[in-house]
N, CA, C and O of each residue as an XYZ file, in Angstrom:
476
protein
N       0.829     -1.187      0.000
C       0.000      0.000      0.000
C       0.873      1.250      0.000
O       0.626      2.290     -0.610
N       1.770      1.037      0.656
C       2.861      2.448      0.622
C       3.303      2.752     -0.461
O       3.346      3.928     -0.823
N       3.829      1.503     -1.387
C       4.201      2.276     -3.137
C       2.805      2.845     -3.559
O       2.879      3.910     -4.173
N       1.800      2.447     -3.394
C       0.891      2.886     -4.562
C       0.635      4.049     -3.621
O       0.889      5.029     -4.321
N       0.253      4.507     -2.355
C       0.473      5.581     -2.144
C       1.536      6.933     -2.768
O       1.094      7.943     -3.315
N       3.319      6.574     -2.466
C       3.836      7.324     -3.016
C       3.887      7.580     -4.491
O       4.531      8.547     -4.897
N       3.051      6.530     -5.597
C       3.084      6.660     -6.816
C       1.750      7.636     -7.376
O       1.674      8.204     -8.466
N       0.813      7.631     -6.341
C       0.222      8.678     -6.318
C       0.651     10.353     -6.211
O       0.059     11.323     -6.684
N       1.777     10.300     -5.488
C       2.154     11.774     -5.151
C       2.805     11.839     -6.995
O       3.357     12.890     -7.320
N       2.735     11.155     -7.642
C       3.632     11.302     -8.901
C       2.364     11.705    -10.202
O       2.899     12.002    -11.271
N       1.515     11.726    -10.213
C       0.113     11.680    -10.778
C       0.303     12.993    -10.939
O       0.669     13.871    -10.158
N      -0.155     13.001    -12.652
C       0.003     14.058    -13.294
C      -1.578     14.722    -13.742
O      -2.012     14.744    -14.894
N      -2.282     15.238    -12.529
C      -3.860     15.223    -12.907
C      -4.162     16.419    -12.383
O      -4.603     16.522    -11.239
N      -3.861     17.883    -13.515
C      -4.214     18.958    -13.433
C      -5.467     19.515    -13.880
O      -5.876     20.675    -13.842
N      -6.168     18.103    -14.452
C      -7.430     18.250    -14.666
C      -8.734     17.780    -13.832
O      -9.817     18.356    -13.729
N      -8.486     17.083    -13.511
C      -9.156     16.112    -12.296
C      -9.305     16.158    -11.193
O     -10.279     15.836    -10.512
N      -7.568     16.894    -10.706
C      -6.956     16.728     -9.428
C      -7.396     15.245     -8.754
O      -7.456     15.075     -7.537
N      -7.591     14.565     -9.404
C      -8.020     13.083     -8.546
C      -6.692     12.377     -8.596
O      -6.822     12.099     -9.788
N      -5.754     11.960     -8.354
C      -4.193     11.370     -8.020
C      -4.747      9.813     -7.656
O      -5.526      9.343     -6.827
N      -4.284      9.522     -8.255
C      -3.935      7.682     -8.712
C      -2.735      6.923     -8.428
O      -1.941      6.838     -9.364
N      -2.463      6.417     -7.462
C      -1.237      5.445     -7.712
C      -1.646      4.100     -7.579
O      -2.724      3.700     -7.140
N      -0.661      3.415     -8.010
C      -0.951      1.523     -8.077
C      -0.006      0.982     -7.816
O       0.876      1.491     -8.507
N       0.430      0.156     -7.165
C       1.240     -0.530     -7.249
C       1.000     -2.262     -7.312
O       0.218     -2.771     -6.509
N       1.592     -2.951     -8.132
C       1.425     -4.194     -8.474
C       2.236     -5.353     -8.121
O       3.137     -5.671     -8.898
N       2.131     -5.725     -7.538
C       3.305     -7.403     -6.900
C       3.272     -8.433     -7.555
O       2.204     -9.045     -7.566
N       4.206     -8.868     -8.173
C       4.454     -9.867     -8.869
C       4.830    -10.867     -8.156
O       5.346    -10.546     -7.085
N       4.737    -12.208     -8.421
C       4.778    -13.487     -7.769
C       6.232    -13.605     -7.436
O       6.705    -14.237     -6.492
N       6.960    -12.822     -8.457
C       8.851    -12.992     -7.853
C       9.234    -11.709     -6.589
O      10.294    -11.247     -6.168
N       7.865    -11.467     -6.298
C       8.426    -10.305     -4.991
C       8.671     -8.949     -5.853
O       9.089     -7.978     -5.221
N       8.565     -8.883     -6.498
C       9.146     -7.542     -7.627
C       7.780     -6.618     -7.571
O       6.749     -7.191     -7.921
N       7.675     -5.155     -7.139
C       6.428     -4.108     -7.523
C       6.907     -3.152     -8.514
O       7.900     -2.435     -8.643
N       5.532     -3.472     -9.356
C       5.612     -2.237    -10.196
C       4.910     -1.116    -10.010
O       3.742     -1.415     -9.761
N       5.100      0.130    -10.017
C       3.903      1.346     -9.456
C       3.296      2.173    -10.876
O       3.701      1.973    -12.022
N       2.521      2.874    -10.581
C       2.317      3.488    -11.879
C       1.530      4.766    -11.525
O       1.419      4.417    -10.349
N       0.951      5.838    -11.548
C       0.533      6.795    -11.638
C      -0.249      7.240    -12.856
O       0.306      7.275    -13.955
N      -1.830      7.663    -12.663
C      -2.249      8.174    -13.463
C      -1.913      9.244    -14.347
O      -1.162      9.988    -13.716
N      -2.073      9.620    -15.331
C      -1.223     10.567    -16.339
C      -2.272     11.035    -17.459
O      -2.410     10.557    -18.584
N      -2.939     12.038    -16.893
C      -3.587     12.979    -17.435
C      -3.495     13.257    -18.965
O      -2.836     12.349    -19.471
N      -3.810     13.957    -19.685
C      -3.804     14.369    -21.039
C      -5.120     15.625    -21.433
O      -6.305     15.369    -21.217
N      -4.808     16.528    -21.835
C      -5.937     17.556    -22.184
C      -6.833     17.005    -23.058
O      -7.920     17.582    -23.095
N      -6.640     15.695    -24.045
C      -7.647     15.336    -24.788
C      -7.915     14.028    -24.109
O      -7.282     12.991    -24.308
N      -8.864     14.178    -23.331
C      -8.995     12.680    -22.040
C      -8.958     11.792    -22.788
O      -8.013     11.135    -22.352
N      -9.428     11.148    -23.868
C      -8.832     10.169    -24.267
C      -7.677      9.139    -24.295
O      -7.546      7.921    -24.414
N      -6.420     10.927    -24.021
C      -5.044     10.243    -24.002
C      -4.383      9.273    -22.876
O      -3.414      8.519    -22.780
N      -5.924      9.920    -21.746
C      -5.563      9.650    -20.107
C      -5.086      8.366    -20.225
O      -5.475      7.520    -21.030
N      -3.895      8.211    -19.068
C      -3.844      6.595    -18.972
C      -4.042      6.351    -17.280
O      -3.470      7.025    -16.423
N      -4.914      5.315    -17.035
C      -5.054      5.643    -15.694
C      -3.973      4.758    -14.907
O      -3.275      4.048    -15.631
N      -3.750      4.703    -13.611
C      -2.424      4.094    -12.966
C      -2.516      2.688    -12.940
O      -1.480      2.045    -12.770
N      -3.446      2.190    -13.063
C      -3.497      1.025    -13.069
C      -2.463     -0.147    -14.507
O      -1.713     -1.123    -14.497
N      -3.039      0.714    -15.446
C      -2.641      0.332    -16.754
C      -0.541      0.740    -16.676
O       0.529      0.260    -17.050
N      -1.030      1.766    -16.021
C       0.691      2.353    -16.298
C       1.557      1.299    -15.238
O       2.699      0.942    -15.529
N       0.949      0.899    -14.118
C       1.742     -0.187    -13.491
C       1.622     -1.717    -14.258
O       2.645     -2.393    -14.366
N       0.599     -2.112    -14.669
C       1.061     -3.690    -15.640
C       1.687     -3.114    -16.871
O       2.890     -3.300    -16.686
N       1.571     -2.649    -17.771
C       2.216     -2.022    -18.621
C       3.523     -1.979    -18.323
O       4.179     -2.762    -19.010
N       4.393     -1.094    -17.236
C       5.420     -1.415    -17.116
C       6.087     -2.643    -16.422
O       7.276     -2.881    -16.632
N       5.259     -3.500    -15.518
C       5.529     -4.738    -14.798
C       5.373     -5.701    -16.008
O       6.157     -6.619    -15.771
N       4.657     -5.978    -17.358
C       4.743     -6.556    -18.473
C       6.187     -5.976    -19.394
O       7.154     -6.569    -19.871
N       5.865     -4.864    -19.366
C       7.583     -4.540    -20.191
C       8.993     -4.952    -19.536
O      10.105     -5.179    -20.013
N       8.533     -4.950    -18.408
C      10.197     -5.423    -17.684
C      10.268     -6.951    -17.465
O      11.174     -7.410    -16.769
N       9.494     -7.624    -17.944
C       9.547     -9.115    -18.339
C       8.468    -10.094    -16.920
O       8.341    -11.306    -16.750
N       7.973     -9.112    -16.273
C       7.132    -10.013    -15.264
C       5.311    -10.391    -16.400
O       4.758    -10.061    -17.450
N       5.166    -11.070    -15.462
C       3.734    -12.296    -16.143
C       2.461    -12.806    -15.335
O       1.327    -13.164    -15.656
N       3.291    -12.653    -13.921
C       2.075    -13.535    -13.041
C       2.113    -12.275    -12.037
O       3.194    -11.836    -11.645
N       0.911    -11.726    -11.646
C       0.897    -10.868    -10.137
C       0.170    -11.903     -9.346
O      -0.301    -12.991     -9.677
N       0.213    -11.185     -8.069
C      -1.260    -11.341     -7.128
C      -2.055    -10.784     -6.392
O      -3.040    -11.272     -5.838
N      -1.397     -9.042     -6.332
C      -1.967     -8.394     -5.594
C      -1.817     -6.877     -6.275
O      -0.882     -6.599     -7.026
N      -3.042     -5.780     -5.849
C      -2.921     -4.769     -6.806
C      -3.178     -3.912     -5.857
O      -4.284     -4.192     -5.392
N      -2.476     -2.534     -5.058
C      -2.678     -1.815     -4.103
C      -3.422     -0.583     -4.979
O      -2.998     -0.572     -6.135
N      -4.056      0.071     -4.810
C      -4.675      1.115     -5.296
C      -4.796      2.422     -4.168
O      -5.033      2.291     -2.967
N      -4.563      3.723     -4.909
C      -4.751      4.610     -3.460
C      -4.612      5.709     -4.429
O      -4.089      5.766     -5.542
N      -5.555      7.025     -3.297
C      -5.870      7.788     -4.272
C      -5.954      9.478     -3.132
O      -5.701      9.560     -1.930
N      -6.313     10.393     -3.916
C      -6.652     11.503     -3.257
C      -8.129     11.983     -3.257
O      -8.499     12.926     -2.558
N      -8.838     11.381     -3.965
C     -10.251     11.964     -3.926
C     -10.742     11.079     -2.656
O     -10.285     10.344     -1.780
N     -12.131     11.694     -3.186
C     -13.101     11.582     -2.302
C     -14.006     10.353     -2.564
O     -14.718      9.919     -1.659
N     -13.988      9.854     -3.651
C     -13.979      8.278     -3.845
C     -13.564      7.344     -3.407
O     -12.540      7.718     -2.835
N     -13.689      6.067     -3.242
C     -12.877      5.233     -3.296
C     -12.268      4.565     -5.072
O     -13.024      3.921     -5.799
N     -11.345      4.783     -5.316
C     -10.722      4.464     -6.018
C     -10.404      3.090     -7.264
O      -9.361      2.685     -7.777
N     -11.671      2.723     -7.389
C     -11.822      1.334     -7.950
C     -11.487      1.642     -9.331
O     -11.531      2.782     -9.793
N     -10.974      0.050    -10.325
C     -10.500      0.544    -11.487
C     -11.187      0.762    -12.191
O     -12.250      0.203    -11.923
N     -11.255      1.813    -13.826
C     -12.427      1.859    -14.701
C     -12.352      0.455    -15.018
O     -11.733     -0.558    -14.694
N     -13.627      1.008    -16.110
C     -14.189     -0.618    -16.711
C     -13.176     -1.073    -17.936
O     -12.886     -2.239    -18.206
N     -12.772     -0.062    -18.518
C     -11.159     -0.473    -18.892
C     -10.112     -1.274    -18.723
O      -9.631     -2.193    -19.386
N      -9.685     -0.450    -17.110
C      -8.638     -1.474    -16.683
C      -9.207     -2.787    -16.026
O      -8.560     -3.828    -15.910
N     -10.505     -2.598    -15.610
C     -11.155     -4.133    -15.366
C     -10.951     -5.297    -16.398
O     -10.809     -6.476    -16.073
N     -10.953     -4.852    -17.585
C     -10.772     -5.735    -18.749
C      -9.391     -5.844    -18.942
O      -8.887     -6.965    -18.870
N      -8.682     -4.843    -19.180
C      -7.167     -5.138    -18.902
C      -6.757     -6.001    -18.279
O      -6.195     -7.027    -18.659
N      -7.060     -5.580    -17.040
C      -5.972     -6.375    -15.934
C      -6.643     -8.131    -15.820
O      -6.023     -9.147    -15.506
N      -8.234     -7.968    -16.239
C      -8.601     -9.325    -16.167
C      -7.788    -10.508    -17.215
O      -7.684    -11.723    -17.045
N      -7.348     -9.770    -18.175
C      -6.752    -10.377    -19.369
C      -5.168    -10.969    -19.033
O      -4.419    -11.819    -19.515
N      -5.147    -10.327    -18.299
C      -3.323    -10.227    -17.722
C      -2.770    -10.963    -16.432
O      -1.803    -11.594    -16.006
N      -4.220    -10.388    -16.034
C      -4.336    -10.949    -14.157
C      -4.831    -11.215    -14.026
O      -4.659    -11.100    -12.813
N      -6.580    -12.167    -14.155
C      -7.326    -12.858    -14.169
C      -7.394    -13.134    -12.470
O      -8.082    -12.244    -11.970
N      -7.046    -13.798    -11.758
C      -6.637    -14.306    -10.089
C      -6.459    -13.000     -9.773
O      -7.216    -12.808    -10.724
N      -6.183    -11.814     -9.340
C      -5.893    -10.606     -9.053
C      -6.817    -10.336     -8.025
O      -8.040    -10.261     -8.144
N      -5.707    -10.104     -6.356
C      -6.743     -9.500     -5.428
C      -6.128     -7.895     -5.723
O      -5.089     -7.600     -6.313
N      -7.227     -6.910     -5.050
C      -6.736     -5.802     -5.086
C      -7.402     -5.401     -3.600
O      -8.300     -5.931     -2.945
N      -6.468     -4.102     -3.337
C      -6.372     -3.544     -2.267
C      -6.360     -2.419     -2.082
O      -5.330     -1.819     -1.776
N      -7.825     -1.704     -2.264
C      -8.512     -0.253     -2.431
C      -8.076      0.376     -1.012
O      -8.321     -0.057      0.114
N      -7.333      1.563     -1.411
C      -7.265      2.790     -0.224
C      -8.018      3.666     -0.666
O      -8.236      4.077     -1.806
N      -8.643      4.088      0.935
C      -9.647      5.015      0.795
C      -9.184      6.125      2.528
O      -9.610      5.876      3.656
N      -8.472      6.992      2.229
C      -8.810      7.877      3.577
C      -8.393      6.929      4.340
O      -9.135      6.781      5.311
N      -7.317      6.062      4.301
C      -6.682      5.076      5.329
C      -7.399      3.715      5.439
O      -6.927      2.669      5.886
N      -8.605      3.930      4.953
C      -9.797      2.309      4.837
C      -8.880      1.495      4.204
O      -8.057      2.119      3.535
N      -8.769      0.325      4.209
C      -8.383     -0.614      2.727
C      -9.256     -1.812      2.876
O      -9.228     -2.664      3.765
N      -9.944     -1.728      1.960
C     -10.893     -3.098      1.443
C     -10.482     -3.624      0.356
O     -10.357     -2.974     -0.682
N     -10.235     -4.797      0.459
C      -9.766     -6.398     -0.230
C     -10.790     -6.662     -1.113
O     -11.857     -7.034     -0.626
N     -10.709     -6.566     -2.123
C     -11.475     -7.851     -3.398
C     -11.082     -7.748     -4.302
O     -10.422     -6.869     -4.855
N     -11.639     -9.122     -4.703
C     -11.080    -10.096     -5.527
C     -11.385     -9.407     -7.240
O     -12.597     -9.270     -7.408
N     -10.669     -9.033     -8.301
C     -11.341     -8.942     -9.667
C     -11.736     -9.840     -9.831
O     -10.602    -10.110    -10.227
N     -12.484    -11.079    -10.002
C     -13.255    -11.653    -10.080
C     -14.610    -11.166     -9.330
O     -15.638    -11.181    -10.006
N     -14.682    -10.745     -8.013
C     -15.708    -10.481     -8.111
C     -16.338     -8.732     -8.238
O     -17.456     -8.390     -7.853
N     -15.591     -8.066     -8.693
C     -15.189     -6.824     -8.981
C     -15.940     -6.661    -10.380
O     -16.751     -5.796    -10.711
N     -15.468     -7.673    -11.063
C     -15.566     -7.794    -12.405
C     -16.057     -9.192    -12.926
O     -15.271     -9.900    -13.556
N     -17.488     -9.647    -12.645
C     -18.072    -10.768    -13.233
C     -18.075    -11.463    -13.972
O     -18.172    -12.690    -13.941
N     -17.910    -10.384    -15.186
C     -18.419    -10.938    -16.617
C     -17.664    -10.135    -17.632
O     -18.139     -9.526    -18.591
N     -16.475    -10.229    -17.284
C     -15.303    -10.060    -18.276
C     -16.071    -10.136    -20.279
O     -17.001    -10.774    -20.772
N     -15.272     -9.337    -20.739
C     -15.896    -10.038    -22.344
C     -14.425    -10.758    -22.502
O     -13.372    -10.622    -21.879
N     -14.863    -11.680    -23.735
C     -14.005    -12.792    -23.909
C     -14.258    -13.517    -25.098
O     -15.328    -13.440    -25.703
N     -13.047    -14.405    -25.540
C     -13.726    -14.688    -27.340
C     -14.620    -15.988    -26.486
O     -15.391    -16.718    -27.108
């Protein structure tokens, strides 16, 4: 929870002000973090979730098991329906671990995310 905290202070969201960090654990002990990253044409947004497997896939990891999430709003911080499909594709088994204002609640993408699409 502490990387995806400090990968939040790295969140580039002058539009939003909503700050995103993630951090991701891979089965060899290895975290990857990532930070949301804004764009004036939201489209470009990439949210932190994606930017931590993204780089935990580029540096040659494959299997996670756990996904810390933490944020500055006033939400709790769950992933879009995006990275739900993402990470289900990648990480399928994936617990995650929502910070909220110091709360952290545990669940599972599976049950986060039901009904994945799929060929």
């Amino acid at each position: 929870m502490s990387a995806s905290r400090q990968a939040a202070k790295r969140a580039y969201a002058p539009y939003s002000k909503y700050r995103v960090g993630a951090a991701l654990l891979g089965r060899s002990e290895k975290i990857s973090t990532g930070c949301n990253i804004e764009n004036i044409s939201y489209g470009a947004t990439v949210c932190a979730e994606r930017v931590a497997l993204w780089k935990a896939l580029s540096e040659g990891q494959k299997h996670f098991t756990w996904l810390a999430i933490s944020s500055s709003g006033k939400t709790k911080p769950y992933p879009c329906g995006i990275c739900r499909q993402v990470l289900q594709e990648f990480c399928p088994d994936l617990n995650l671990l929502i910070d909220h204002g110091g709360q952290t609640e545990i669940i599972a993408l599976k049950d986060l995310f039901p009904k994945p699409f799929s060929n």
